[in-house]
py3Dmol code that shows the C-alpha trace and the ligand (Angstrom):
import py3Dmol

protein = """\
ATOM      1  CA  UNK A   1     210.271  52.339 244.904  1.00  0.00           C
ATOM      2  CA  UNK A   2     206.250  51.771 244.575  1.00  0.00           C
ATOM      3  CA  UNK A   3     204.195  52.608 247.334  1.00  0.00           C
ATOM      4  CA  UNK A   4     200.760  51.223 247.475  1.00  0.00           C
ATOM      5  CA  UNK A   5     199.154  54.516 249.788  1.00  0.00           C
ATOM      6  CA  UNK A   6     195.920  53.139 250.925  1.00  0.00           C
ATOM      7  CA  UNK A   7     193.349  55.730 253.510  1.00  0.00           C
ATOM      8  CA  UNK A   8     190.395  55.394 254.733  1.00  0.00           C
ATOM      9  CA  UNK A   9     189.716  51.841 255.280  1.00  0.00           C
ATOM     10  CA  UNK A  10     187.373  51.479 258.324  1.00  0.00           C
ATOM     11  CA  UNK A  11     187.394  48.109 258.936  1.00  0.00           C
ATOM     12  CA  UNK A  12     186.250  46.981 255.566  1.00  0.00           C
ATOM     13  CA  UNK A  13     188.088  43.986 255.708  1.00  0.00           C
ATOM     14  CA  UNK A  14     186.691  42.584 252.049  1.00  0.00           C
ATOM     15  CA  UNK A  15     188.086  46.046 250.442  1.00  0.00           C
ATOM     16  CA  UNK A  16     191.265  46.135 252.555  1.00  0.00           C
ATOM     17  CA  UNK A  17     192.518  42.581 251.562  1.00  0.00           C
ATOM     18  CA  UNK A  18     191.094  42.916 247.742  1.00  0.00           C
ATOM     19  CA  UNK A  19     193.361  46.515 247.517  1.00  0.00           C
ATOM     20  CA  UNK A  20     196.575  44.429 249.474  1.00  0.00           C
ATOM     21  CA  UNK A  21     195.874  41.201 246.669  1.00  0.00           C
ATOM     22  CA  UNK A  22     195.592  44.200 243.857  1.00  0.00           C
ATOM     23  CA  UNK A  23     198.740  45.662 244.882  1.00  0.00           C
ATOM     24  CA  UNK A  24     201.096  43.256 245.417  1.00  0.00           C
ATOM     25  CA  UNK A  25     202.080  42.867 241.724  1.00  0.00           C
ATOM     26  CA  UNK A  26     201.981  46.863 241.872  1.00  0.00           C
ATOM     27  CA  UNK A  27     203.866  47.906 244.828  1.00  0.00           C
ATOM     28  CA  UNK A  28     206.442  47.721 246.739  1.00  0.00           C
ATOM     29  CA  UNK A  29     205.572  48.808 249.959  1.00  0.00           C
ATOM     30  CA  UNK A  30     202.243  50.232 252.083  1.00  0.00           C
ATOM     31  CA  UNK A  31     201.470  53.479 253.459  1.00  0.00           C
ATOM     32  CA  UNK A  32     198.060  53.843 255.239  1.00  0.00           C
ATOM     33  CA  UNK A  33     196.764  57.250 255.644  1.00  0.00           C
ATOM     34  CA  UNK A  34     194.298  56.839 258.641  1.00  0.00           C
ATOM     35  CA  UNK A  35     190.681  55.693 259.554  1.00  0.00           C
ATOM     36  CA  UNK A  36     191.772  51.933 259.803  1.00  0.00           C
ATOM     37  CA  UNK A  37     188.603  51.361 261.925  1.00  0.00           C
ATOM     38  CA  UNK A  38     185.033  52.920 262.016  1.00  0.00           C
ATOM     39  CA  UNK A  39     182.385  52.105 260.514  1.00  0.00           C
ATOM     40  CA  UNK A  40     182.591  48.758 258.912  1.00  0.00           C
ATOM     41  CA  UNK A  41     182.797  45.228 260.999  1.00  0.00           C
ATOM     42  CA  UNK A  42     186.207  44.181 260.977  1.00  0.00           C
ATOM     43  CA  UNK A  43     188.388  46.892 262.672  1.00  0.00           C
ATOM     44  CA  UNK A  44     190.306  44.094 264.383  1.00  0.00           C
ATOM     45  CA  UNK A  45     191.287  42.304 261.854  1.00  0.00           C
ATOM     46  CA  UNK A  46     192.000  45.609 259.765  1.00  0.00           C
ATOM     47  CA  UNK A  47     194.348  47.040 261.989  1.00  0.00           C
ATOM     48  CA  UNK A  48     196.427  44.003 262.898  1.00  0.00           C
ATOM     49  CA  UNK A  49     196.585  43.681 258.573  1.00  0.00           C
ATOM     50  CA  UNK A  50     197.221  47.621 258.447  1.00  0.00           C
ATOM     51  CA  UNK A  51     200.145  47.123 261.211  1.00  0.00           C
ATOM     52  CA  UNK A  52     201.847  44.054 260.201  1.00  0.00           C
ATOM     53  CA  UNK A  53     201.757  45.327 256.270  1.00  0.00           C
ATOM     54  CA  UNK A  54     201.924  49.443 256.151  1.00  0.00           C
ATOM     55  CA  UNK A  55     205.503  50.587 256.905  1.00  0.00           C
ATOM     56  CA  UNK A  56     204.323  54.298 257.598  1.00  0.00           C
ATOM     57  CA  UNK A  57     200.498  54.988 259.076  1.00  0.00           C
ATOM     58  CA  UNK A  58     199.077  58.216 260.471  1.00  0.00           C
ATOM     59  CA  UNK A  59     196.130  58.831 262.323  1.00  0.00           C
ATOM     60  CA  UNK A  60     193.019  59.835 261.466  1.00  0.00           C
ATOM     61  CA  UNK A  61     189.520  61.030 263.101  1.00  0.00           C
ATOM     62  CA  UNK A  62     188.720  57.074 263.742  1.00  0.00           C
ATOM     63  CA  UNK A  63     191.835  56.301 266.002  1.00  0.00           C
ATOM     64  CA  UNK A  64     191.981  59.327 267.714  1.00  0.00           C
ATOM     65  CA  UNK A  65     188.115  58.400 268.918  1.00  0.00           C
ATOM     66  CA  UNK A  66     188.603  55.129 269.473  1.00  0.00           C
ATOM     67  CA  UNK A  67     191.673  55.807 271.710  1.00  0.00           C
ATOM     68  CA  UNK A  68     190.174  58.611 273.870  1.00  0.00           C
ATOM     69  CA  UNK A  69     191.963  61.560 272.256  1.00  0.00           C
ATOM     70  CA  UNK A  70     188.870  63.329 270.198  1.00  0.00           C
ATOM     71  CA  UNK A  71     185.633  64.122 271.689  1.00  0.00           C
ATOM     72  CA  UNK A  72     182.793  61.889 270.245  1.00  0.00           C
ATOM     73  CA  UNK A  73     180.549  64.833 270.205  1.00  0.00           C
ATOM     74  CA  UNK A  74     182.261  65.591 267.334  1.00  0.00           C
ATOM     75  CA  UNK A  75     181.117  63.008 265.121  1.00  0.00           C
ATOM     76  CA  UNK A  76     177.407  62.631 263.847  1.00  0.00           C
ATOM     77  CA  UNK A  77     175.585  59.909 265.166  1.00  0.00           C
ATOM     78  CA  UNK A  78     176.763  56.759 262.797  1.00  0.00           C
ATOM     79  CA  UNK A  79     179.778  57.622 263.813  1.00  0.00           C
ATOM     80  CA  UNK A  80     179.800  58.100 267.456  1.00  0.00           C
ATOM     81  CA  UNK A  81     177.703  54.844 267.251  1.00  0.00           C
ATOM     82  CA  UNK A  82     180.436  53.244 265.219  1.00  0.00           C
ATOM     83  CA  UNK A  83     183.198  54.131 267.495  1.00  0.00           C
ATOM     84  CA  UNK A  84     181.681  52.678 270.641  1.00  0.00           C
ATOM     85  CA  UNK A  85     181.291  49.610 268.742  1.00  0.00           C
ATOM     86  CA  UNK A  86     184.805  49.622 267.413  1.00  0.00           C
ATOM     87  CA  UNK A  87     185.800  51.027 270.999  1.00  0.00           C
ATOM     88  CA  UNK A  88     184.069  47.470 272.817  1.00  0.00           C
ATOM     89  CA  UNK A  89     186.228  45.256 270.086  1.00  0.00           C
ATOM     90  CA  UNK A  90     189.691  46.174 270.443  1.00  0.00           C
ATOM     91  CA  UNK A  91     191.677  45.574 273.300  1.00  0.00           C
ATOM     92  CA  UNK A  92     194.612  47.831 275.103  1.00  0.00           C
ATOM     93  CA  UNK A  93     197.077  46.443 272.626  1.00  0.00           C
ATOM     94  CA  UNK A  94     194.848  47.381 269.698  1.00  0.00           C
ATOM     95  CA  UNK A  95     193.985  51.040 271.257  1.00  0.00           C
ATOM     96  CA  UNK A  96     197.912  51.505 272.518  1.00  0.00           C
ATOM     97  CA  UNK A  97     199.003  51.406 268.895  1.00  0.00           C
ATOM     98  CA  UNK A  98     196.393  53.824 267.453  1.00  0.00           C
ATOM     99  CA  UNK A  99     196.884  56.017 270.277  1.00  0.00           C
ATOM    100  CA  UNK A 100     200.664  56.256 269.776  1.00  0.00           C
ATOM    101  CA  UNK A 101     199.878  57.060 265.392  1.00  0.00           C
ATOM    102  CA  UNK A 102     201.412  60.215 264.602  1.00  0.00           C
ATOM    103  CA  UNK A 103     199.186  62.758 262.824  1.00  0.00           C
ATOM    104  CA  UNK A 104     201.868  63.884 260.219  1.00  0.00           C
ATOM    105  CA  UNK A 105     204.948  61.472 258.707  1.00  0.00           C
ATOM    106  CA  UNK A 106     206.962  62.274 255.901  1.00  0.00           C
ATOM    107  CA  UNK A 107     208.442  59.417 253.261  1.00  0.00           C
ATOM    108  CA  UNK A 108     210.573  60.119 250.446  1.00  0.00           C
ATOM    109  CA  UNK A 109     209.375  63.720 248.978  1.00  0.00           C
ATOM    110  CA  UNK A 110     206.604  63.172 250.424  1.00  0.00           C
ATOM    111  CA  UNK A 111     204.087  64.890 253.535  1.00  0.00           C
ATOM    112  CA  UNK A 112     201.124  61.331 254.707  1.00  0.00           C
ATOM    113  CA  UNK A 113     198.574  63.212 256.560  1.00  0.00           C
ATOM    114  CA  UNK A 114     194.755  62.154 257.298  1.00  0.00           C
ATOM    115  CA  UNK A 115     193.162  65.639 257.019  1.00  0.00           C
ATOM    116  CA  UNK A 116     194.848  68.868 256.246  1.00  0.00           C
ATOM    117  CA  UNK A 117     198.974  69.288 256.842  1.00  0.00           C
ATOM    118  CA  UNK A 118     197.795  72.777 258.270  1.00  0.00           C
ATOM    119  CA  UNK A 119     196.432  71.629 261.161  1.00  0.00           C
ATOM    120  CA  UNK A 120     196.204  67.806 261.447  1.00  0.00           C
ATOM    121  CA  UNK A 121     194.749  67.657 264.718  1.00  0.00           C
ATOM    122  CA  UNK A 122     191.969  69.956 263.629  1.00  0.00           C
ATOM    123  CA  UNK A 123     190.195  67.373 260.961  1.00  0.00           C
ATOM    124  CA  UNK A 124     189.260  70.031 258.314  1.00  0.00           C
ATOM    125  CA  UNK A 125     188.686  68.432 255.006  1.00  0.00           C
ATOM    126  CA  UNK A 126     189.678  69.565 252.083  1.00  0.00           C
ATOM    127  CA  UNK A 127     187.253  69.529 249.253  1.00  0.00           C
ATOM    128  CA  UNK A 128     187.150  72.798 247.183  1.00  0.00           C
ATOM    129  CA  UNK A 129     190.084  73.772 244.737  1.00  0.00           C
ATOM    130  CA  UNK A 130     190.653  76.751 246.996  1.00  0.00           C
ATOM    131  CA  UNK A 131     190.796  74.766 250.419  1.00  0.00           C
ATOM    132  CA  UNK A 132     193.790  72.319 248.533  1.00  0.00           C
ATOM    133  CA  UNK A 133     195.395  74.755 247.213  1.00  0.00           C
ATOM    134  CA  UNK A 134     195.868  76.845 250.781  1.00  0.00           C
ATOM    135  CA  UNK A 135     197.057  73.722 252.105  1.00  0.00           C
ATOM    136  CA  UNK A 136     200.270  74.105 250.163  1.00  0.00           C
ATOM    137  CA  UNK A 137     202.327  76.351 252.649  1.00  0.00           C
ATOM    138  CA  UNK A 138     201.433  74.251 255.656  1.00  0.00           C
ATOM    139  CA  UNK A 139     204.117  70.983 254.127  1.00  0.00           C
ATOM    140  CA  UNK A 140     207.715  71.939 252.572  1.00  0.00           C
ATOM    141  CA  UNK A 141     207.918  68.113 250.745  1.00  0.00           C
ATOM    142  CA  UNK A 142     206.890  68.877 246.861  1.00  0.00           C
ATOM    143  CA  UNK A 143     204.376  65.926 247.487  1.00  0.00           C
ATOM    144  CA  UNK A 144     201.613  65.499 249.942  1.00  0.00           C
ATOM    145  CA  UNK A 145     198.825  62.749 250.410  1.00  0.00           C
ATOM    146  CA  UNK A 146     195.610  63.375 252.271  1.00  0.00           C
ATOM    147  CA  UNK A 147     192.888  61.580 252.810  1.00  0.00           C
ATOM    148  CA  UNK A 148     189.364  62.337 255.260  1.00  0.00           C
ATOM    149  CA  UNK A 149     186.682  63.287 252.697  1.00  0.00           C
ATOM    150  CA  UNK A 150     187.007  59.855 250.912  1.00  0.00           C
ATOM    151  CA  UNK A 151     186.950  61.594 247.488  1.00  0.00           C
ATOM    152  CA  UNK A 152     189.917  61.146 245.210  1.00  0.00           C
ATOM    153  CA  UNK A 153     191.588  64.312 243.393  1.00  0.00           C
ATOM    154  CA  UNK A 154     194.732  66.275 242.660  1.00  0.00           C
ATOM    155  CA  UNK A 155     195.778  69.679 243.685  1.00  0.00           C
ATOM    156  CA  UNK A 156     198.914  71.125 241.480  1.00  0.00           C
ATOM    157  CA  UNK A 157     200.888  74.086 242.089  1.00  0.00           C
ATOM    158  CA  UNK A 158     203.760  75.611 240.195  1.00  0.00           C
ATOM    159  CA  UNK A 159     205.016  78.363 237.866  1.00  0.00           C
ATOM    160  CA  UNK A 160     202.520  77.720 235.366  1.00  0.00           C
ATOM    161  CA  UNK A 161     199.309  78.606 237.596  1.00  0.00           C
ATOM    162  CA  UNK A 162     196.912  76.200 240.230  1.00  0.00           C
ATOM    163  CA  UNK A 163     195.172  73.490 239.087  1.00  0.00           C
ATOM    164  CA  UNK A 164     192.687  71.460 240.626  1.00  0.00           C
ATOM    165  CA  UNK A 165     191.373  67.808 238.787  1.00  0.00           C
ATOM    166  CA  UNK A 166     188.375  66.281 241.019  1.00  0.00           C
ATOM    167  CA  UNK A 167     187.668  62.544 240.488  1.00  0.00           C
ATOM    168  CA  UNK A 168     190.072  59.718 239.785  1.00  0.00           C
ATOM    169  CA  UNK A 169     192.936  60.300 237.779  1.00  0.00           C
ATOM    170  CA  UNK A 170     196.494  59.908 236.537  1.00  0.00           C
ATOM    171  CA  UNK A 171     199.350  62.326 237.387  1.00  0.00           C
ATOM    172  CA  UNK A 172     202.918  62.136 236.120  1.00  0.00           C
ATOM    173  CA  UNK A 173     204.554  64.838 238.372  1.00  0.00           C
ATOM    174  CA  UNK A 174     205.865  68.207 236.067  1.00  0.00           C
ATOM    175  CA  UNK A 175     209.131  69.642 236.568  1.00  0.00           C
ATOM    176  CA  UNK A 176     208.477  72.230 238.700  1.00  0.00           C
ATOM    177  CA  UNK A 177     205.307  71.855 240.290  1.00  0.00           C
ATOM    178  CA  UNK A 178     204.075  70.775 243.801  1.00  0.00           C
ATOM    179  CA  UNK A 179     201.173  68.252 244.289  1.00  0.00           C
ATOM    180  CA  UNK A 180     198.812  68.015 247.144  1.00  0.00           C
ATOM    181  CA  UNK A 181     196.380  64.254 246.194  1.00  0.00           C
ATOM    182  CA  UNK A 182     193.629  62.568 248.202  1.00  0.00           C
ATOM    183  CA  UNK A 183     194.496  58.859 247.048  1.00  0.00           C
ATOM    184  CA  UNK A 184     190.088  58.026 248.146  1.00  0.00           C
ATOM    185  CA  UNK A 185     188.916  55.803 250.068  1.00  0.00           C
ATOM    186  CA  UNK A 186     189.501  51.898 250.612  1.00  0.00           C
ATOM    187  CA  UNK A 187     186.616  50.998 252.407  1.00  0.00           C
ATOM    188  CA  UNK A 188     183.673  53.752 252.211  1.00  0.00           C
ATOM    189  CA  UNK A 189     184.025  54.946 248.854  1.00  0.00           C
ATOM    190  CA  UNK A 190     182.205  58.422 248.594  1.00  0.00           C
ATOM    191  CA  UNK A 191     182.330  59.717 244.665  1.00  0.00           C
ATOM    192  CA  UNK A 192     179.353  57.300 243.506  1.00  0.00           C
ATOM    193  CA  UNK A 193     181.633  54.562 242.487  1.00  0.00           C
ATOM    194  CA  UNK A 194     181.887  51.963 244.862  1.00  0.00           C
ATOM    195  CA  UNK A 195     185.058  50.360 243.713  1.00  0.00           C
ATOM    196  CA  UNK A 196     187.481  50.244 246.562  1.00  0.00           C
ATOM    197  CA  UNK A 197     189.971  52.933 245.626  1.00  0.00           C
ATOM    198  CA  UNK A 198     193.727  53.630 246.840  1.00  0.00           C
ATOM    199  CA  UNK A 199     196.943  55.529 245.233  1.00  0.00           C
ATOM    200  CA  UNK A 200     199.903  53.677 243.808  1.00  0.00           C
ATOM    201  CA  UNK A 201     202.804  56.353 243.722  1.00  0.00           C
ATOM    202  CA  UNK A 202     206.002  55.884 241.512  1.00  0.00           C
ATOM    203  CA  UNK A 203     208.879  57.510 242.854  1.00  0.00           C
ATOM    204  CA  UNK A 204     211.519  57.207 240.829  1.00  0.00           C
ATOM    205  CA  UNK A 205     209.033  57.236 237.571  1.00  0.00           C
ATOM    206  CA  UNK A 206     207.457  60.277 239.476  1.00  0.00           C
ATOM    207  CA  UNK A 207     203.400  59.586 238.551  1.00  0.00           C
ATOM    208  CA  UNK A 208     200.612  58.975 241.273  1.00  0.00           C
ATOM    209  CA  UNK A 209     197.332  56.473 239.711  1.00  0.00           C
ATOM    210  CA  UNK A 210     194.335  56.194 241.799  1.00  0.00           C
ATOM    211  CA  UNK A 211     193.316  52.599 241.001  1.00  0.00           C
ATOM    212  CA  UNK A 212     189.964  51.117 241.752  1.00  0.00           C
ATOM    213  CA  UNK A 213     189.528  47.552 243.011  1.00  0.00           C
ATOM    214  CA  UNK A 214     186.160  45.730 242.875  1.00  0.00           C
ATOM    215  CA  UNK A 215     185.522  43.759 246.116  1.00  0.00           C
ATOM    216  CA  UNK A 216     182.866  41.726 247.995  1.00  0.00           C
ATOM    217  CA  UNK A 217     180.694  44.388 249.017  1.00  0.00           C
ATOM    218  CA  UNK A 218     177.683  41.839 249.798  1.00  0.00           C
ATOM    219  CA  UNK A 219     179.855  40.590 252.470  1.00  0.00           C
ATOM    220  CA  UNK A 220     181.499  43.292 253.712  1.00  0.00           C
ATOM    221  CA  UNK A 221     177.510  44.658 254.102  1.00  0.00           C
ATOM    222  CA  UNK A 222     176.032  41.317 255.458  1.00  0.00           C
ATOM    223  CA  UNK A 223     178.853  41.307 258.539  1.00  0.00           C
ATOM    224  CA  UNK A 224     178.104  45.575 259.262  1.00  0.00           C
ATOM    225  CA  UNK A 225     174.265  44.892 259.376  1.00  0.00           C
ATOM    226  CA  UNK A 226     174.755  41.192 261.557  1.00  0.00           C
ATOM    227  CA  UNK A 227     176.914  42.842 264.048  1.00  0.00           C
ATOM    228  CA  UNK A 228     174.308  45.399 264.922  1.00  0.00           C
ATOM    229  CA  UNK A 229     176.106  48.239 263.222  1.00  0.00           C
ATOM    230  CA  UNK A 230     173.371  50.903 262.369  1.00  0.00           C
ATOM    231  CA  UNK A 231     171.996  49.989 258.409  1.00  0.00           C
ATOM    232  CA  UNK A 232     172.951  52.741 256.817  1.00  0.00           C
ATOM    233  CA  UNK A 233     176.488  51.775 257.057  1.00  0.00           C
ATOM    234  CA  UNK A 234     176.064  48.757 255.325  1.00  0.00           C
ATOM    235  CA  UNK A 235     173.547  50.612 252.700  1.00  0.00           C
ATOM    236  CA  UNK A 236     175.980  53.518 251.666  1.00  0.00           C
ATOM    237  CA  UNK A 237     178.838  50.782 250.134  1.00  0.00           C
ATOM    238  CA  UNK A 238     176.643  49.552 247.564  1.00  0.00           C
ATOM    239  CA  UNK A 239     176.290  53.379 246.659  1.00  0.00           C
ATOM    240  CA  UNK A 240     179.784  54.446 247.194  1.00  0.00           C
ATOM    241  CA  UNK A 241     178.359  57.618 248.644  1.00  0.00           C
TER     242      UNK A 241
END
"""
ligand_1 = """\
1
ZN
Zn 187.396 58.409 257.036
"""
view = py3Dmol.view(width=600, height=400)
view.addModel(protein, "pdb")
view.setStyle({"model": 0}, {"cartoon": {"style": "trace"}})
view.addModel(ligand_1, "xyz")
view.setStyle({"model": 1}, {"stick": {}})
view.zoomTo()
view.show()
């Protein structure tokens, strides 16, 4: 079994169907990690692709704000501003089905949560090699995806010491060792390349690849700025940052 384990999509739908197109001949399945809306100008369309394709999804941030459940004061201003947009788009349908998202699944050997497994509900991200590598007694799978900061990397743990690889990368899982990965992000891209990126994980061939998908980012920028989304949401894709 291939899983295709996409996060952090917010309603980029340009980057959300180039990473479904790029995986097909990949994977065999989709798991979606949270933050299907926010931000970008399709959260509609995103989350009726992200439902009828993903055969696991957790929550994130986004659909907890959307749906009521998190405080918007909270969130910085983009995003508050994003969320009332998104809010105004989606109807009861669209809000009952993020609302009812659980925070934590697991699939396979495998923990999908948004944030951190040690307190999903709490949004903390994990970005340092020590904050990862605490995360490891809070999920009893030997594998755990994350997602949140929108910056890929791999957390390791095992008899032969921690390890911690920021950035992009390759992992064929070691006999032994436990491994905590944020797959990055589909659709805001925040490690200055603004590929749309997403993990394809190998479970019988035990290896994780974060893969990076080129998309129509002119598009995906002309529809946030033409929908009155503020322009620094439409700005930041170009940077991936
Ligand atoms: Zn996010």
């Amino acid at each position: 079994m291939r899983y295709a384990v996409l996060s952090d999509i917010h309603g980029n739908l340009e980057a959300l169907e180039a990473v479904l197109a790029h995986a097909r001949a990949e994977a065999d399945a989709v798991l979606c990690l949270g933050d299907v809306v926010g931000y970008g100008a399709d959260p509609v369309a995103c989350v009726e692709l992200v439902a009828e394709r993903a055969v696991t999804t957790v929550a994130g941030n986004h659909e907890h704000a959307v749906a009521g459940l998190l405080d918007l004061d909270w969130f910085n201003p983009y995003a508050r501003v994003a969320a009332e947009w998104t809010r105004e788009r989606l109807d009861g349908d669209h809000v009952g089905y993020l609302a009812a998202l659980p925070l934590r699944a697991e699939v396979a050997d495998a923990t999908l949560v948004h944030a951190s497994p040690r307190h999903p509900e709490e949004w903390d991200y994990l970005i340092s090699a020590a904050d990862g590598l605490e995360a490891f007694a809070a999920f009893s799978t030997r594998l755990c995806f994350v997602g949140h900061s929108h910056v890929p990397g791999i957390w390791s743990l095992g008899s032969s010491g921690p390890e911690y690889r920021p950035g992009p990368g390759d992992v064929t899982f070691e006999h032994g060792r436990r491994y905590l990965a944020n797959v990055g992000s589909v659709g805001q891209p925040r490690d200055h390349d603004p590929r749309a990126a997403y993990g394809l994980w190998d479970v019988e061939g035990g290896r994780l690849a974060i893969r990076r998908v080129p998309y129509e980012i002119v598009r995906a920028q002309r529809k946030i700025v033409a929908g009155g989304l503020p322009r620094m949401l439409s700005d930041r894709l170009s940077r991936g940052a």
